[in-house]
N, C-alpha and C positions, 0 to 999 in steps of 0.2 A: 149463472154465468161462470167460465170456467176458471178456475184458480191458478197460476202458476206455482208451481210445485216447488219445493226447497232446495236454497242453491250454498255456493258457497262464496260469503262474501269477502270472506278472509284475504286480505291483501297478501299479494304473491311475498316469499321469503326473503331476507337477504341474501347477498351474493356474498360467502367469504372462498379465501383465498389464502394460501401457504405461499409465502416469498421469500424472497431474498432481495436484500437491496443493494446495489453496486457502491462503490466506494465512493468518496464528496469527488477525485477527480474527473471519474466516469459521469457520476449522476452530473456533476456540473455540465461537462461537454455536453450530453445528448441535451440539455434544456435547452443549454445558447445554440446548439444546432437546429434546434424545435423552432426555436423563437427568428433564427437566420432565415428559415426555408418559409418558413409560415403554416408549420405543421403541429398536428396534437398528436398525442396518446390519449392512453386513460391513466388518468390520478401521474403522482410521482414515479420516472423510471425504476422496473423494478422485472424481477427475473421468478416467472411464477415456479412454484413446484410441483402443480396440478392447475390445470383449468379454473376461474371461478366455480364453484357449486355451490345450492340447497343443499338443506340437512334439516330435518325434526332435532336435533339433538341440540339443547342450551349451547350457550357460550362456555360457560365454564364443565360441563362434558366434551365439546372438540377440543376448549385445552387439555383435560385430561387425559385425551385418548393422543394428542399430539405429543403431548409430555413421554409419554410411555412409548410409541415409535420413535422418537428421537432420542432417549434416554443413553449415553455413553457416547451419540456422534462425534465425530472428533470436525475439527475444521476440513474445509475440501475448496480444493481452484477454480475456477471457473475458465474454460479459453474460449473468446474471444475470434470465433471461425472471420465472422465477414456477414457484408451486406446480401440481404436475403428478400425475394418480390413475391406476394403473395394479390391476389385482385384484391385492390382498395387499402392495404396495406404494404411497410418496408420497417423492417428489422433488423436488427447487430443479430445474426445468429451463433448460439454457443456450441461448445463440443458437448454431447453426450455422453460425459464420461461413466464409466461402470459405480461411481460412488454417485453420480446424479442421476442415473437410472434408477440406482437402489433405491435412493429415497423417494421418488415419484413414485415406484410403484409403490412402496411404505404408504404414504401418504391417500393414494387412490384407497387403501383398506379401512380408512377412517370413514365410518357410514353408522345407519344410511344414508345416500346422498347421491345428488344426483353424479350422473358425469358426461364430461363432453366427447366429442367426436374425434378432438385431436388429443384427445388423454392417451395411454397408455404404449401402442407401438408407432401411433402415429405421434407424443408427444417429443416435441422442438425445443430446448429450452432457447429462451428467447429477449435482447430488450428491445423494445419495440421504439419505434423514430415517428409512425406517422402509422395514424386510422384515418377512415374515412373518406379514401385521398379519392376524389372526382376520376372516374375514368379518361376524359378531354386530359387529365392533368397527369396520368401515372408515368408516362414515358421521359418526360421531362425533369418530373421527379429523381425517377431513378438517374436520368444519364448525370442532374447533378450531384447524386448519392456518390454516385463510383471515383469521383476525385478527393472524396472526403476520408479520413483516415481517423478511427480512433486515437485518444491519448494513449493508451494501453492494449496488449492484447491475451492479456489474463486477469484475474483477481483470486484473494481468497475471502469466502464466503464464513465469518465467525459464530453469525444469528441468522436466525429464520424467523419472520412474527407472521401470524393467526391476522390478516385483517378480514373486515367485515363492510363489504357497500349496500346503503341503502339509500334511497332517494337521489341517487349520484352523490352521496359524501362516501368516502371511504376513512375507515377507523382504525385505529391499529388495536386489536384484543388484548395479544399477549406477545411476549419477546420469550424464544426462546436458545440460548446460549449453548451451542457445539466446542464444548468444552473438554466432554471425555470425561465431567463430571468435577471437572476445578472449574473454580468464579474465573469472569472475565478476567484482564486487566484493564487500566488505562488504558485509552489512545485505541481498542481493539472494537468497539462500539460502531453498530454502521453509520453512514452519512444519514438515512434519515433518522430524527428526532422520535425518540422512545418515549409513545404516551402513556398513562398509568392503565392497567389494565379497566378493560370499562365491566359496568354492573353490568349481571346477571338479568337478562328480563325475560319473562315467563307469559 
């Protein structure tokens, strides 16, 4: 009788991810906007640096190699372009400025690892309002997108943290402080809540 051959049963990787998170009165708006309209994201608003990706490389290897391309960043702005319509999704899109190109591409050189489709020249920086959104439902969506107006239309960006999703939780790994190489201050900390960096699992 014949045997099946050896496979691999190894559960697919986590997904991490380089962010940036918008400040308490951005983050606030888009929620109460999420929760008005009757729409999701994924996890807490937040402005990626790359795509989720896989990697072989531990946790505390992608901090390391994260550490080392960010080393001396200084802080940088973010503007706030406008509402943006993608099939099944609607986005705040940002300016691509020349210090947020730079560190995307920085960031794409953290490997091995996978990458996505909209990385590199096709990468948007982006906060997202609504996934998922039913096709019957996108035009609607959008027409009442366009009467809505952010609180702000910049921010600047002080941290960047390393999160990691797996089973739909999403984790914060590591904080890491665009300082230029002086500690934070008070009061310069993002709106989301900074958890200790998590163990090492091999």
């Amino acid at each position: 009788m014949p045997t099946a051959g050896p496979t691999d049963a190894r559960a697919p990787g986590p997904l991490y991810s380089l962010v940036a998170w918008p400040p308490e009165t951005l983050d606030t708006w888009l929620r109460r906007t999420q929760e008005r309209l009757n729409v999701r994201a994924f996890g807490a608003p937040h402005l990626n640096l790359r795509a989720p990706f896989q990697t072989e490389l531990t946790p505390a290897e992608l901090v390391a190699a994260f550490r080392d391309i960010l080393r001396g960043e200084e802080p940088f702005e973010v503007r706030v372009k406008g509402w943006k319509r993608l099939p099944h999704m609607i986005f705040l899109e940002c300016e691509r400025s020349p210090q947020l190109a730079d560190l995307h591409a920085r960031a794409l050189s953290v490997g091995p690892s996978s990458r996505a489709p909209y990385d590199g020249a096709s990468y948007t920086p982006h906060l997202t309002l609504a996934l998922g959104v039913l096709p019957w439902a996108e035009a609607c969506l959008w027409e009442q997108v366009q009467a809505i107006r952010p609180p702000l239309d910049r921010f600047t960006v002080n941290v960047l943290s390393l999160t990691r999703e797996e089973r739909g939780e999403v984790q914060e790994v590591h904080t890491f402080p665009l300082d230029g190489g002086t500690s934070l201050t008070p009061g310069e900390l993002p709106s989301q809540e900074v958890e200790a960096d998590l163990p090492e699992h091999r």
